[in-house]
N, C-alpha and C positions, 0 to 999 in steps of 0.2 A: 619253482621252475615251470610245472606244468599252468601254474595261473596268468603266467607271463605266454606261453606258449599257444593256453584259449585265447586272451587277449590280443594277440599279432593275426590270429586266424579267425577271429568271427567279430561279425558286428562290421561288416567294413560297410560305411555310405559314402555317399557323393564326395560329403565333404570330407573329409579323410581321404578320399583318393587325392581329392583337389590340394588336400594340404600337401601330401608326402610328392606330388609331380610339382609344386608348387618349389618347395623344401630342394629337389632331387634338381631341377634346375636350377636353384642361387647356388648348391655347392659344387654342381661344374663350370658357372660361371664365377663362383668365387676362386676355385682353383686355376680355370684358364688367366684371368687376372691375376694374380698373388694378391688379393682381396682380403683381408680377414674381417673387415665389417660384414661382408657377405657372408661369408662364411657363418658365421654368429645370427644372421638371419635366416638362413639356410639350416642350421642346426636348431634354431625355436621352432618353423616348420614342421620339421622331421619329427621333432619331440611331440607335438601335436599330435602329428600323423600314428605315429607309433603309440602313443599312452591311450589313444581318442580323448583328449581331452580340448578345450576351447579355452578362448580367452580370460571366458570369465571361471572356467573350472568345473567341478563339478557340481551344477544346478544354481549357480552365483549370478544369472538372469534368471531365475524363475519368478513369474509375476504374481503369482495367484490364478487362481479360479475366478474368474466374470461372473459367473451364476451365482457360485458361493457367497459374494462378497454382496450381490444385489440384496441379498436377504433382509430383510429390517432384523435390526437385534434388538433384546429383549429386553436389555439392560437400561434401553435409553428411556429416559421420562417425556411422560405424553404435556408438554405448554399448552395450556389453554390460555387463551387471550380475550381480554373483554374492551367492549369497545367505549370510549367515550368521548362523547361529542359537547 
């Protein structure tokens, strides 16, 4: 209960407000409508907003490191080519 309870109270950014005011209007507008597609959008929002979590999950876009990957690796063999005319 208490890890649920640091999770609702910290870490909140931009986007997490954005989802749960996002979320917080589809389900007054799904209920002013008798909506329930909305509502079901309205409720994947919310669930965002509340877990922090995104679409892709936890770290399911991470691309790598640019620097890291520039590195030459060691493994690869050096071709030499000789030329003939």
């Amino acid at each position: 209960m208490s890890e649920l309870k640091q999770r609702l109270t910290t870490n909140w950014h931009m986007m997490r407000v954005l989802r749960l005011v996002i979320g917080g209007m589809l389900l007054v507008t799904g209920i002013q409508a008798h909506d329930w597609v909305t509502g079901l959008f309205s409720s994947f929002f919310l669930y965002q907003a509340i877990t922090d979590t995104g679409c892709c999950g936890s770290g399911g876009c991470y691309t790598g490191n640019a620097r890291a990957e520039k590195q030459p690796r060691v493994s690869e063999e050096i071709t030499e080519y000789e030329e003939i005319k």
